[in-house]
C-alpha positions in Angstrom: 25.1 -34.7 -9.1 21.4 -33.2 -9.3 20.3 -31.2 -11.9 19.0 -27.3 -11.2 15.7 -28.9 -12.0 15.8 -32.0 -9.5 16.8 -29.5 -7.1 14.1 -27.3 -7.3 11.5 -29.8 -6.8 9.1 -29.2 -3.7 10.0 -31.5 -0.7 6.3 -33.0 0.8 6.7 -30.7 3.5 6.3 -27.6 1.6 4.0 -29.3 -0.7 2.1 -29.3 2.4 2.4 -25.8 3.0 1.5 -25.0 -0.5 -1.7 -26.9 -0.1 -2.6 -25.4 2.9 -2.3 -22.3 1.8 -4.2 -22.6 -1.3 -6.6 -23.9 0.8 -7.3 -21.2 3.4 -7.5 -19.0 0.1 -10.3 -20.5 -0.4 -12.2 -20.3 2.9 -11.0 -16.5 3.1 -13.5 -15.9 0.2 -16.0 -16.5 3.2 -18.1 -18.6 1.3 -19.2 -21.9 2.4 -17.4 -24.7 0.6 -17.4 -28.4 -0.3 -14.3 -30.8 -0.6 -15.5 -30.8 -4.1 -15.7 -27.2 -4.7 -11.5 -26.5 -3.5 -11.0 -30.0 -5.9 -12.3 -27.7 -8.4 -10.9 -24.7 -7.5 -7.4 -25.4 -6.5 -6.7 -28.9 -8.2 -5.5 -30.3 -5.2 -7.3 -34.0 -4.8 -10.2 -34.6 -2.3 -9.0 -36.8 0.0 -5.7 -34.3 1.0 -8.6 -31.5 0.9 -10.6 -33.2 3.4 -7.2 -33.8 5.6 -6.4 -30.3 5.3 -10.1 -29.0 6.5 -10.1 -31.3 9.7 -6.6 -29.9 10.3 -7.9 -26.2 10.3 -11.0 -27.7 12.2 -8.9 -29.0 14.9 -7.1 -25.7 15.0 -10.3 -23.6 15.1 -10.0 -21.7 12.4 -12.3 -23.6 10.5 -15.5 -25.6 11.1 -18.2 -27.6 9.3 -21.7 -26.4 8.4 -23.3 -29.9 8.2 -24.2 -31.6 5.4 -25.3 -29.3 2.2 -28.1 -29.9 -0.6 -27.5 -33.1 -2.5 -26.6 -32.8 -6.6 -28.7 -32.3 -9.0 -28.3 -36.2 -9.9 -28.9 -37.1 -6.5 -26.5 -39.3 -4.2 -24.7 -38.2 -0.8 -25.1 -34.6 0.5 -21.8 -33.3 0.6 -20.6 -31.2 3.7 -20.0 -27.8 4.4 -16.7 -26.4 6.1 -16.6 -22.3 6.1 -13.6 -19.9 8.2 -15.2 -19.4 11.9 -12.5 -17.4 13.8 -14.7 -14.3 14.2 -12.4 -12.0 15.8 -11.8 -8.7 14.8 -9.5 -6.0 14.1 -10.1 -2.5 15.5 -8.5 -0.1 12.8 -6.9 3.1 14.1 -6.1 6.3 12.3 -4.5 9.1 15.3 -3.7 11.7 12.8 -2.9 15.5 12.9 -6.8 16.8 13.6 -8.7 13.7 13.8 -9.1 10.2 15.1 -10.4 7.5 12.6 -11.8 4.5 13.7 -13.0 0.7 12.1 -13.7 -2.7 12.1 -12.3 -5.9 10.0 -12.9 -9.1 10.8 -9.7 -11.7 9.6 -11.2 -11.9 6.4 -13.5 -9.1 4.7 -13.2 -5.4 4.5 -12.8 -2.5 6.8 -16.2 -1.5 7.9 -18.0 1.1 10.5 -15.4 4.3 9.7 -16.0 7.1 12.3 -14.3 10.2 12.5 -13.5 12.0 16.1 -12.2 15.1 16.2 -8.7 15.7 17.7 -7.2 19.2 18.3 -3.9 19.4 16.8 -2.8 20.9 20.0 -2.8 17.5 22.1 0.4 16.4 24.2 1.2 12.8 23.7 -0.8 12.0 26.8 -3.6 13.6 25.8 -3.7 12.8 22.5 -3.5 8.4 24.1 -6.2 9.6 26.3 -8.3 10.9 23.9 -7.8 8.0 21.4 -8.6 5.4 24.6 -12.0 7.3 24.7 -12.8 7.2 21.2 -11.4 3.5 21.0 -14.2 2.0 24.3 -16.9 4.4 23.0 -17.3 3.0 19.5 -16.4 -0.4 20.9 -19.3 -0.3 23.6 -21.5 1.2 20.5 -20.4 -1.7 18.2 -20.9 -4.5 20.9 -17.2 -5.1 20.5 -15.8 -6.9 23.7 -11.8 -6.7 24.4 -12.1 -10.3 23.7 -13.9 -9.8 20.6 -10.2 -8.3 19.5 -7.8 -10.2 18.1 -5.4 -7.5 16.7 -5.1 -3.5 17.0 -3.8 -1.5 14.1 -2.3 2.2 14.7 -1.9 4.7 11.9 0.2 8.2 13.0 1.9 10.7 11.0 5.9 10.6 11.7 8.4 7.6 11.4 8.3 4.2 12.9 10.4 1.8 14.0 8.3 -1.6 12.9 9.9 -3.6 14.7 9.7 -1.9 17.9 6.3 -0.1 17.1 8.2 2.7 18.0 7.5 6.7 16.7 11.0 8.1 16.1 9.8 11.4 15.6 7.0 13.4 14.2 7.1 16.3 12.3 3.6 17.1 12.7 3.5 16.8 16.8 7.2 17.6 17.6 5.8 17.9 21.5 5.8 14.0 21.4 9.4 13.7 21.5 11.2 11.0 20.1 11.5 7.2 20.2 7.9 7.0 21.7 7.0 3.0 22.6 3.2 3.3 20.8 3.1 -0.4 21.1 3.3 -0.2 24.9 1.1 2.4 24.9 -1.8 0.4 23.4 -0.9 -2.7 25.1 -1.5 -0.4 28.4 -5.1 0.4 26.9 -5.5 -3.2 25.0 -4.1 -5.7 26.7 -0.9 -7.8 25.8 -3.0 -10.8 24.8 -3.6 -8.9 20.8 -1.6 -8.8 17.9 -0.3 -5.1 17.2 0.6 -3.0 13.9 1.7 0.4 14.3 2.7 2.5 11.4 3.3 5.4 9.5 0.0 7.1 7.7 1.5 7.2 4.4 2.7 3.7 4.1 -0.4 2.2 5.8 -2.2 4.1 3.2 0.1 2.9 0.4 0.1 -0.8 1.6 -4.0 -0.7 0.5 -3.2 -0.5 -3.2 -1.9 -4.3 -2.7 -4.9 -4.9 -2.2 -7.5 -3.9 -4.7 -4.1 -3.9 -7.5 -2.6 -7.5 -7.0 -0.4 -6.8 -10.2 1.5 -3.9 -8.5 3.4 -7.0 -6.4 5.3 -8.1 -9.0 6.7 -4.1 -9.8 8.7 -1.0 -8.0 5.6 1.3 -7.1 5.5 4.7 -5.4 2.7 6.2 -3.8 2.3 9.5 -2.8 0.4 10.7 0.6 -0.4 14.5 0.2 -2.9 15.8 2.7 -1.7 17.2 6.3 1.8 15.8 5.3 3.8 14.6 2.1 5.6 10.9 2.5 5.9 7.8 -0.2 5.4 4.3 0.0 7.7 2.6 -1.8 6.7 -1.0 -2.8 9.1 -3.2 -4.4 7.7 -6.4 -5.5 5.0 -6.4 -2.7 7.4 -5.2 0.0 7.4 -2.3 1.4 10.8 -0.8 1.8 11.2 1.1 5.0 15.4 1.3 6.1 17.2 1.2 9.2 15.7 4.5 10.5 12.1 4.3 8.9 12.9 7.3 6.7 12.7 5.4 3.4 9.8 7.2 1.8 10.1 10.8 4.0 9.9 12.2 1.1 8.4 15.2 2.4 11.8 16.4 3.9 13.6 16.5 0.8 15.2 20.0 0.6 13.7 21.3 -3.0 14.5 24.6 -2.6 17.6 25.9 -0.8 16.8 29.7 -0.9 13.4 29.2 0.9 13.1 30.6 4.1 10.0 28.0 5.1 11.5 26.1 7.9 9.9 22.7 7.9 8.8 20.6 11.2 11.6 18.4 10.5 14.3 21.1 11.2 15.1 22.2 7.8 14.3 25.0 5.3 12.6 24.4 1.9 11.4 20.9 2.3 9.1 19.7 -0.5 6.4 19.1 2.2 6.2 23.0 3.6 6.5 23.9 -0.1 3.5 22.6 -1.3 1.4 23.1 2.0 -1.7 24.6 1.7 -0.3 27.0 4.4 2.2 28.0 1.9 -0.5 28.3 -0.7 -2.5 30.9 1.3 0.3 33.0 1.1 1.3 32.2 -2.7 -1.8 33.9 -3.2 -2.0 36.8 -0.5 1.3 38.0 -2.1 -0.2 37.6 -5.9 -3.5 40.0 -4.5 -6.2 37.2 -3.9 -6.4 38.0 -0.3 -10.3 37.4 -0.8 -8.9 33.4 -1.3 -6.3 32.7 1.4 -9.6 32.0 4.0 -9.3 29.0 5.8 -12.1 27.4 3.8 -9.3 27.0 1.1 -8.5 23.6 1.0 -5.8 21.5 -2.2 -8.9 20.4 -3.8 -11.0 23.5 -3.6 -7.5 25.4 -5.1 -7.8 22.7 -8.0 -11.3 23.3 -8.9 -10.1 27.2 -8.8 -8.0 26.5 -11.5 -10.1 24.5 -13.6 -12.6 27.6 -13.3 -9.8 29.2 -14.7 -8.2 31.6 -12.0 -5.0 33.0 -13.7 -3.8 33.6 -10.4 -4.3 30.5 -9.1 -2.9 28.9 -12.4 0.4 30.5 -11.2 0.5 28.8 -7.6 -0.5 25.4 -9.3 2.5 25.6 -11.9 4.7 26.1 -8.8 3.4 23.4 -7.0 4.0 21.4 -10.1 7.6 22.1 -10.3 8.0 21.2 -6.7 6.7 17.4 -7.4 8.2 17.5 -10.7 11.8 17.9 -8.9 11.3 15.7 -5.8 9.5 12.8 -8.5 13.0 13.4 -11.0 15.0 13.0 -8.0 13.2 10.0 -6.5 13.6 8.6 -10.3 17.3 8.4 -9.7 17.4 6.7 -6.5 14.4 4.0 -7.2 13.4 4.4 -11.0 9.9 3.9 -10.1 7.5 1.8 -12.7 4.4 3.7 -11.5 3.4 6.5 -9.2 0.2 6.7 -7.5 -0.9 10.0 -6.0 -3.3 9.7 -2.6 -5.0 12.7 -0.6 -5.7 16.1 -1.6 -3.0 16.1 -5.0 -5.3 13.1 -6.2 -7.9 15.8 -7.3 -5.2 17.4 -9.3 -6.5 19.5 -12.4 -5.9 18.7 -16.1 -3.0 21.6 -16.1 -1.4 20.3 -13.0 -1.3 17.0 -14.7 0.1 18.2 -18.0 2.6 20.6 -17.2 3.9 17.3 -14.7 4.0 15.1 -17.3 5.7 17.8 -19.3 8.3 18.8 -17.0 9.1 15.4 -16.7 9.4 14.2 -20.1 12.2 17.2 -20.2 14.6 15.0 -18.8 16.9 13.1 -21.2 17.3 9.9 -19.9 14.4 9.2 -19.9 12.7 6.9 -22.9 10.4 9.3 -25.2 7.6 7.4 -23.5 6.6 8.6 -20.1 9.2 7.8 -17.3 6.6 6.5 -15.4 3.0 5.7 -15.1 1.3 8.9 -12.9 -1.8 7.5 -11.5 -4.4 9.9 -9.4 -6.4 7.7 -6.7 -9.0 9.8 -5.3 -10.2 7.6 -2.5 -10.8 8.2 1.0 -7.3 8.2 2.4 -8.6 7.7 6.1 -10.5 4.4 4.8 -7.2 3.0 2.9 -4.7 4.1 5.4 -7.1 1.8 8.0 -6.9 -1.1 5.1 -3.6 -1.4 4.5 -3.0 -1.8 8.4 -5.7 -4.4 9.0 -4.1 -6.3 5.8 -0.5 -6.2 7.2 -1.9 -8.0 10.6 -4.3 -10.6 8.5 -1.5 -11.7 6.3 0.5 -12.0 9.4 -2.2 -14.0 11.1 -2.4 -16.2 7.9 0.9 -17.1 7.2 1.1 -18.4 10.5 -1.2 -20.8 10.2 0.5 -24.7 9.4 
C-alpha cells in the first residue's frame, strides 16, 4: 500500500496545469516577458516555459513581441511573448438612484467610471431601458464595439440567484417583482455571444477586498455595505458564501428591534437596515428638536462629521445607531464567528465615538476573549468603483481558469 505522502504526489497532468497557471500569472502582470524572465520568476525550466507560451500562442491568448535587446554580455536576443486578448469588460452598477458604468480589460483595473443618474421611481422596464441607453452611449464615447466585449458584469441591490442571474427580489424596487431573469435581459441588449456576471451590490462590492487584501483568502471575513441599503459579504477562505436562496449576507433584514413600528421593504418591522437609515435618522433628530438638521442635504457622513463637531444631539442618534450594529455584529458572531469585519459606504466615515462605544459594546459580551472579538476595519473607498471590481474579477478569474 502507498503512503499518504506517495499519494499526494502531483500526477503530470496537473503538474501541467500548475505550470500553466503559474505561467499566465505572469503574463497577467502585462508586462512583456522572456522565457528567461518566468525561469526566474516561477522556477519552472525554460524549455517547458517555451512549450507552455506556444501553447497560449496557438490559443490566442498570447503572442510574441519579436526578439528583445540582447544582454548586457552579448549573445542571442531573447524573444518577447506578452497577453494580447484585448477584450474588455463593461462594468455595471444599476443601483437605487444611479447607474455606474466602466471598463476592464482581462487583465488590469476598472477604468473610465461614469455616473448616470436614475430616478428611484423606474419600473423594471424602464429602469433596462434606461441602463441600455447609458450602456451604447458610453460605449459609442469609448470606441467600444459589441465585439470589443467579451464579458458584461451587473451590480443591483436585492438577492440573486447566481446561477440563474436571476433577482429574487428587491427590497429597494419591490415594483420589479420577483424572480426577474437579469441575464436574459442583458443578453437581449448584449448578445448571447459574452460572458455574464450578475450580482448583488454588496457582495460585488465585498468580493473587491480579494483583491487589493490577498491574505483575507485564507480567513472568515465580513464586510459590511451601508449606503442606500445594509447587506454582508461573507468570505470564507476566498469564497463567498451565498445559500440556497441568496440570502446569506441580507443582513439588513435582521429584525433588531421588535417594538419598532418601521416596516422595512422586505415586509417586516424593525429590520437593522430601516433602523439605521438616514430616513430614520432625520426623524431621530426632528423628535430630539434639530428640525434645522433633518434637510435632505443630511447625508451618514455629514451626521458623522456633526458629531465629531460635537452635536450632543447628534451624539445621541450615533450611540443608537451604534447599538443597532453592535446587536446585529454580536448576533452575526454566533452564527459565523467572523475573524474580521470590514465596513464599506457611508458607516466607513464613522466617528471616533461611533467606533469606541462599538468596540465597547462589543467587548461586553463574555465569550468573547479580553481581546477584541474581531478586527473592525473602516474602508472608505468609493463603493461604486469596488462594487464594479469585484464583478469584473469574478468573470476574469472565470475566464482564466478556463484556460488549459
Amino acid at each position: 500500500m502507498r503512503s499518504s505522502k506517495e499519494r499526494k504526489v502531483a500526477m503530470p497532468a496537473d503538474a501541467k496545469l500548475i505550470n500553466r497557471h503559474m505561467i499566465m500569472d505572469v503574463l497577467r502582470r502585462g508586462e512583456p516577458v522572456t522565457v528567461a524572465d518566468i525561469h526566474e520568476i516561477t522556477g519552472i525550466s525554460r524549455p517547458t516555459a517555451m512549450k507552455t507560451l506556444q501553447h497560449y500562442c496557438e490559443l490566442g491568448v498570447a503572442r510574441s513581441l519579436g526578439l528583445g535587446e540582447s544582454t548586457n554580455v552579448g549573445g542571442k536576443k531573447p524573444e518577447l511573448f506578452c497577453f494580447c486578448d484585448e477584450r474588455l469588460i463593461l462594468c455595471i452598477n444599476l443601483w437605487p438612484k444611479e447607474i455606474c458604468i466602466g471598463r476592464c480589460g482581462l487583465i488590469g483595473d476598472v477604468e473610465g467610471l461614469r455616473v448616470f443618474p436614475l430616478s428611484d421611481s423606474h419600473s423594471l422596464d424602464k429602469a433596462f431601458a434606461r441602463l441600455e441607453e447609458t450602456a451604447f452611449a458610453y460605449m459609442q464615447e469609448e470606441g467600444i464595439a459589441l465585439d470589443d466585449l467579451y464579458g458584461v458584469m451587473l451590480s443591483v441591490s436585492g438577492t440573486v440567484d447566481y446561477d440563474l442571474k436571476m433577482l429574487r427580489y428587491n427590497s429597494q424596487a419591490p415594483e420589479w417583482g420577483v424572480n426577474v431573469m437579469l441575464g436574459e435581459r442583458l443578453k437581449a441588449i448584449f448578445g448571447s455571444e459574452r460572458e455574464y456576471f450578475v450580482g448583488n451590490a454588496g457582495k460585488s462590492t465585498g468580493r473587491a477586498i480579494l483583491i487589493d487584501q490577498p491574505e483575507y483568502a485564507s480567513r472568515r471575513v465580513m464586510t459590511l455595505f451601508t449606503t442606500w441599503g445594509v447587506s454582508a459579504c461573507m468570505i470564507e477562505r476566498g469564497h463567498v458564501l451565498n445559500g440556497r436562496d441568496s440570502l446569506i449576507g441580507e443582513i439588513g433584514h435582521m429584525v433588531i428591534s421588535d417594538c419598532s413600528n418601521i416596516t422595512c421593504g422586505c415586509g417586516k418591522r424593525g429590520c437593522l437596515e430601516s433602523l439605521v437609515s438616514i430616513a430614520h435618522v432625520r426623524d431621530m433628530l426632528c423628535a430630539l428638536g434639530a428640525q434645522e438638521l433633518c434637510g435632505e442635504e443630511l447625508t451618514i457622513p455629514a451626521l458623522f462629521a456633526l458629531s465629531e463637531a460635537g452635536d450632543a444631539r447628534v451624539q445621541h442618534v450615533v450611540r443608537y445607531l451604534t447599538h443597532c450594529f453592535a446587536v446585529a455584529l454580536h448576533n452575526l458572531s454566533l452564527a459565523y464567528n467572523q475573524e474580521a469585519v470590514v465596513i464599506q459606504g457611508d458607516y466607513a466615515s464613522a466617528d471616533a465615538l461611533f467606533d469606541r462605544c462599538l468596540r465597547e459594546e462589543l467587548t461586553q459580551f463574555r465569550y468573547y476573549p479580553e481581546q477584541e472579538p474581531f478586527a473592525i476595519i473602516y474602508d472608505k473607498r468609493d463603493i461604486a468603483m469596488l462594487s464594479l471590481r469585484g464583478g469584473a474579477h469574478v468573470i476574469k478569474t472565470k475566464y482564466f481558469a478556463a484556460l488549459e
